[in-house]
MIBASE-522075 format. One line per 3 residues: their letters; for each residue y negated, x negated, z negated of C-alpha. Coordinates in nm, 2 decimals. Last residue first. Layout:
a> Y,X,Z ~ ...;
end
This chain:
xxx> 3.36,0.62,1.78 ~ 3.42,0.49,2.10 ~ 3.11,0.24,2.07;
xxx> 2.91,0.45,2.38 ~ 3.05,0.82,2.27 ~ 2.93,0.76,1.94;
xxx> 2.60,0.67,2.03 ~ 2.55,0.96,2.26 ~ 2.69,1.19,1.99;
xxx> 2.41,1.07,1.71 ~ 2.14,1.08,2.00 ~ 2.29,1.46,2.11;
xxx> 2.28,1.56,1.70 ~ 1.93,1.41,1.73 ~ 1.85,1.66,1.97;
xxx> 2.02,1.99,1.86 ~ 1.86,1.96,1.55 ~ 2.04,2.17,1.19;
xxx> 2.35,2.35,1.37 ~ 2.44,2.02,1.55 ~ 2.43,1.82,1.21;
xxx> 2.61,2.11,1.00 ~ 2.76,1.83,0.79 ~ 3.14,1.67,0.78;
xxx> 3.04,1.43,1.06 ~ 2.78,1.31,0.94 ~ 3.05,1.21,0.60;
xxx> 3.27,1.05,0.85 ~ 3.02,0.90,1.06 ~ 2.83,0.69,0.75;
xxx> 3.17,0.62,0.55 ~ 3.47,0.44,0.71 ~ 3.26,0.40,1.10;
xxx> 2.94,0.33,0.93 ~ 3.06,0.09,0.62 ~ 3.28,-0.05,0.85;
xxx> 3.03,-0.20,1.11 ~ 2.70,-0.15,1.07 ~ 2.43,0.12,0.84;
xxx> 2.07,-0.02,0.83 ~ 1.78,0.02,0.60 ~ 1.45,-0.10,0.78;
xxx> 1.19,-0.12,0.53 ~ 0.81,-0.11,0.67 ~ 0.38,-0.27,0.74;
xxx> 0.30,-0.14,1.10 ~ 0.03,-0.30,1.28 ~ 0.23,-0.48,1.54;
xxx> 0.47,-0.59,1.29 ~ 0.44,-0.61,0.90 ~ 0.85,-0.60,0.72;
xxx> 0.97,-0.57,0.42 ~ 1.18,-0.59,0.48 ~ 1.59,-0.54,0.53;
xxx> 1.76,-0.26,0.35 ~ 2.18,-0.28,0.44 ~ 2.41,0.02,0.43;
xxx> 2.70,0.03,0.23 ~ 2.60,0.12,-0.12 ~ 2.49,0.46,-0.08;
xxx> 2.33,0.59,-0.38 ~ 2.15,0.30,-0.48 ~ 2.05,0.21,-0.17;
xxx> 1.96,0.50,-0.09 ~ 1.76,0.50,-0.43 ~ 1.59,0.19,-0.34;
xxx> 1.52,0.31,0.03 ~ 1.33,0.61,-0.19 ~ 1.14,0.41,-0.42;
xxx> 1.05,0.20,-0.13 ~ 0.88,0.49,0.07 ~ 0.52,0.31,0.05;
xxx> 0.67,0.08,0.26 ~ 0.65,0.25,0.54 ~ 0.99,0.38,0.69;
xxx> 1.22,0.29,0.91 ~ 1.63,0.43,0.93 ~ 1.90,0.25,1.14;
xxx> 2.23,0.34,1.27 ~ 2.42,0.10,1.44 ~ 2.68,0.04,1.68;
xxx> 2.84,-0.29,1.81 ~ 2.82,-0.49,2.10 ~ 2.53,-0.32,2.31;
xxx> 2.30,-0.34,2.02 ~ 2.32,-0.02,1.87 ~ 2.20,0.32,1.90;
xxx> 2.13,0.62,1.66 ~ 1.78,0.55,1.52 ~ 1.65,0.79,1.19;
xxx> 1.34,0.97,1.09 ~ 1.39,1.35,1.12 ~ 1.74,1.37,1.20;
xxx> 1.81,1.09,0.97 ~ 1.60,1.15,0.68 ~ 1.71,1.49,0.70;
xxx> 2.10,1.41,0.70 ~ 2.04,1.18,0.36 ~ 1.91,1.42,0.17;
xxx> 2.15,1.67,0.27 ~ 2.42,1.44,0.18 ~ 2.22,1.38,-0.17;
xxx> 2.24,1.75,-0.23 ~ 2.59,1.85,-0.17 ~ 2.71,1.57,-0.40;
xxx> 2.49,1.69,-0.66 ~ 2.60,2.04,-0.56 ~ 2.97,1.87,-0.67;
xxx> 2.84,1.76,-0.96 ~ 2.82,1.44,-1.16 ~ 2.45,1.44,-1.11;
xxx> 2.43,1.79,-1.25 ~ 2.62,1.72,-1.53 ~ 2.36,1.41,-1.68;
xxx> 2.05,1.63,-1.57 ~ 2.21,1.96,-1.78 ~ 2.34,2.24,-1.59;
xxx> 2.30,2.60,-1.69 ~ 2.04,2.73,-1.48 ~ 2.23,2.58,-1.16;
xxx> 2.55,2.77,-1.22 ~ 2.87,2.69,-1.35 ~ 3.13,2.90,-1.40;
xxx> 3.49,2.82,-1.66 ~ 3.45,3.14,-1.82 ~ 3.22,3.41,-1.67;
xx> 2.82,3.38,-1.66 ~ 2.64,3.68,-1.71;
end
């Protein structure tokens, strides 16, 4: 039974599920895997950055990142030392206003211990 004014997942159409707050829920979580389990906390000793690589048979999904978050950078494709890949790279304002913000508002430390300490390392080198 669904009451007035509810919305459940079994009821949602593609066009109001995009525009939906578990919408919202599931690109951040889309984006917080890719970074614990693929990601680059660091910089380059100036200013900080947070990078993801991937083959390039993952363009579809660094196009939709893009897509879907506007500030970071993609850069490749790229062939070095044998490996053929994007690089899509958060800097400056778009990763203190938006990137750390919304990492920040995740269970990141719940989820991986260890890239939550790279993530906190690099935050505690810029003064983030």
């Amino acid at each position: 039974m669904i009451h007035d004014g509810e919305t459940t997942s079994d009821n949602l159409s593609p066009d109001s599920f995009h525009q939906s707050e578990e919408y919202d829920k599931f690109i951040s979580g889309v984006i917080l895997g890719l970074l614990i389990g693929e990601g680059h906390f660091g910089g380059d000793g100036r200013q900080p950055q947070v990078t993801l690589r991937m083959h390039v048979r993952h363009e579809r999904l660094f196009r939709w990142l893009m897509e879907k978050f506007p500030g970071g950078k993609l850069y490749g494709p790229y062939n070095h030392g044998g490996r053929h890949y994007f690089q899509w790279m958060f800097r400056g304002k778009s990763l203190k206003n938006w990137l750390i913000p919304l990492l920040d508002s995740l269970p990141f430390a719940e989820i991986d211990a260890h890239a939550y300490s790279r993530y906190t390392q690099m935050k505690e080198k810029y003064n983030l």
